[in-house]
C-alpha positions in Angstrom: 31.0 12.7 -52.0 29.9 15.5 -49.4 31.8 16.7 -46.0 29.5 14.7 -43.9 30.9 11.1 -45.9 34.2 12.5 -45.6 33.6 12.7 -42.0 32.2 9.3 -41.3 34.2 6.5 -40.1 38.2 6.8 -38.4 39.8 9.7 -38.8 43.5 9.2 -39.9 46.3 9.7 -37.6 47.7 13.0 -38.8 44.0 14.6 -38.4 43.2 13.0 -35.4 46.6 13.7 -33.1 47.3 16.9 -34.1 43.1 18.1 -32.9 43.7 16.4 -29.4 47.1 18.2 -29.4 45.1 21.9 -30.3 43.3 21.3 -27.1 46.7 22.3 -24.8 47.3 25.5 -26.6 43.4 26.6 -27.0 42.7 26.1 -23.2 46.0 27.9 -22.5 45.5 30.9 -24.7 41.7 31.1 -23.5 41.5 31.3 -20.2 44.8 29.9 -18.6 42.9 26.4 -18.1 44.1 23.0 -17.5 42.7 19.7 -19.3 41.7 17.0 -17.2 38.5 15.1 -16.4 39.0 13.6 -13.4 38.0 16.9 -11.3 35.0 16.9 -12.8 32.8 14.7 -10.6 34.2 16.5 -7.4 33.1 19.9 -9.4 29.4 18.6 -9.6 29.1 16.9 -6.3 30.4 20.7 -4.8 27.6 22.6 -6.8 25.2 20.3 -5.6 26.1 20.9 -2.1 26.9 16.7 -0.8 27.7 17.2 2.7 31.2 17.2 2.8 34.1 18.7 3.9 36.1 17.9 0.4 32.8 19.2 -1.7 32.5 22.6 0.2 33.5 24.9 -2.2 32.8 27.1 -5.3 32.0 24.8 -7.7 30.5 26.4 -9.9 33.3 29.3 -9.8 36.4 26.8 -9.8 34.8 24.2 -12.2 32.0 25.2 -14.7 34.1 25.3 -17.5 35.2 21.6 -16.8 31.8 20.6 -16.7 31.2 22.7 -19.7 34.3 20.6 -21.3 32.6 17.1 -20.1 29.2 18.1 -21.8 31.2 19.1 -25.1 32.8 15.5 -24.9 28.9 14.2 -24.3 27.4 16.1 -27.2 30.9 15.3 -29.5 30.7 11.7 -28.6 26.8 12.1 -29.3 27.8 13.5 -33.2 30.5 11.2 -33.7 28.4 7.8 -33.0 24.9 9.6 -34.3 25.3 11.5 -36.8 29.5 11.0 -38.2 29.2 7.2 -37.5 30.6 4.8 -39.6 27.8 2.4 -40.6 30.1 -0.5 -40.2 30.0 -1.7 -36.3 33.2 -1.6 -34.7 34.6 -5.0 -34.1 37.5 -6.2 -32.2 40.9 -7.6 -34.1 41.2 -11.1 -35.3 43.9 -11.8 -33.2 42.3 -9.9 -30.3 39.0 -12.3 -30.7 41.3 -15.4 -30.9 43.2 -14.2 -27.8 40.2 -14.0 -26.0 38.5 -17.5 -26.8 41.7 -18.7 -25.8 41.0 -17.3 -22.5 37.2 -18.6 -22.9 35.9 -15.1 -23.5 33.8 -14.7 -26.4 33.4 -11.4 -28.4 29.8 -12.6 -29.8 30.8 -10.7 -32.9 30.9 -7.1 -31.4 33.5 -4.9 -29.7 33.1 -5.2 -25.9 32.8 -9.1 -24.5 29.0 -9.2 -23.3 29.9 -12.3 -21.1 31.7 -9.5 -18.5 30.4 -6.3 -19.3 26.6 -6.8 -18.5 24.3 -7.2 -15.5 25.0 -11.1 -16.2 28.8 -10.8 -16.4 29.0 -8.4 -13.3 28.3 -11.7 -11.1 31.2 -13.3 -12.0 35.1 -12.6 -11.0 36.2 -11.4 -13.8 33.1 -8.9 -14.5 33.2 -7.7 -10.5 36.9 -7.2 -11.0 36.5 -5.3 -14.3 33.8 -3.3 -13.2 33.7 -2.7 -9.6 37.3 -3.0 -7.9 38.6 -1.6 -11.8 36.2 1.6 -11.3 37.2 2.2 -7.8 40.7 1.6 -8.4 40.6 4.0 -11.5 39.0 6.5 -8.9 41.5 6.1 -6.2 44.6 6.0 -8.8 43.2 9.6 -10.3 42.8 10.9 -6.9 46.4 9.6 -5.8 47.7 10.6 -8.9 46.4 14.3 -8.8 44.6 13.9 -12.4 43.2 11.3 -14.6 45.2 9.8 -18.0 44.0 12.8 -20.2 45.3 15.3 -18.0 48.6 14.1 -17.5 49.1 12.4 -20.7 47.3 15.5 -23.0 48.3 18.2 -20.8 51.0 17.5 -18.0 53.3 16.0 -20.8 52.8 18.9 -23.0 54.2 21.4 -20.3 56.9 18.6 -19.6 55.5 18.1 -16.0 58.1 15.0 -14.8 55.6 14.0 -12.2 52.9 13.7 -15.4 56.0 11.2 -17.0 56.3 9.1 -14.3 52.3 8.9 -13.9 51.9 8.1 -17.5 54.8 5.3 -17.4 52.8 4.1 -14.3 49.2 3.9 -16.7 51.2 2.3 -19.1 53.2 -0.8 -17.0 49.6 -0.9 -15.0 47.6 -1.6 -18.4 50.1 -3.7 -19.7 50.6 -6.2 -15.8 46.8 -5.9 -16.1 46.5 -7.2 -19.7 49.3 -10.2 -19.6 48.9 -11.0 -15.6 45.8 -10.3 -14.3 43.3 -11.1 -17.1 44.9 -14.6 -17.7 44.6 -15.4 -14.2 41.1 -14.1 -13.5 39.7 -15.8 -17.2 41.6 -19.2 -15.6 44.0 -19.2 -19.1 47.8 -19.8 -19.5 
């Protein structure tokens, strides 16, 4: 057995946390920076000079190392699924699969349901919601929140940030209202 098959597939736990948890410290110590993604589309729409007053300023000066960060992720994410994959596809939980077909979702034997994540499902409530008013609403809840789930849940947490506490409690309860509320209503279940 080489690296590379020791590579492939889920890392365990106790590799995995602790290399998210370097990223605080490393960002820190080089540079004084901050981990987040969510600044990063503002970043790119300000060095390609969109015409407006929230774009207008150094973008490149204020935010090239974020969007040197978001290409790292790219090119990571690229290796992991390319060349580290694990050959096995990923597939959703039994009980996960049952508790969709319950709700008359289907997971067609892959991870993400087809029948509202495609150009098909986006026509009907439950894809619109997912999609649309759940992209915007992810946008304007990032905004509102002053940084995205990685950056207050990697970072703000790490430096004990209260207001990073009370967003991440706020991800949390909103996942979970949206998992046992919303979906069952939109999918027309119990």
């Amino acid at each position: 057995m080489d690296l590379l098959d020791l590579l492939r597939g889920p890392w365990p736990w106790f590799v995995a946390g602790p290399a998210i948890g370097l990223v605080v410290p490393i960002l820190l110590v080089f540079g004084g920076r901050r981990f987040g993604l969510s600044s990063s589309y503002r970043h790119l729409c300000a060095i390609a000079n969109v015409p407006a007053s929230y774009f207008r300023y150094d973008g490149r000066r204020q935010g090239g190392w974020n969007l040197l960060l978001v290409a790292g992720i790219a090119i990571g994410g690229l290796l992991g699924g390319v060349v580290l994959g694990d050959p096995e596809p990923l597939r959703v939980a039994e009980a996960t699969a049952r508790a969709l077909e319950a709700l008359g979702v289907s997971v067609d034997g892959g991870f993400v349901p087809a029948s509202i994540f495609s150009w098909e499902g986006l026509g009907t409530p439950a894809g619109f919601v997912a999609v649309v008013v759940g992209g915007f609403l992810v946008g304007f809840g990032a905004r509102w929140a002053k940084g995205c789930t990685s950056g207050h849940a990697i970072m703000g947490l790490a430096e004990l940030q209260p207001a990073s506490a009370i967003a991440v409690a706020g991800f949390f309860a909103g996942g979970l209202a949206a998992t046992h509320l919303l979906w069952p209503a939109l999918l027309g279940g119990p």
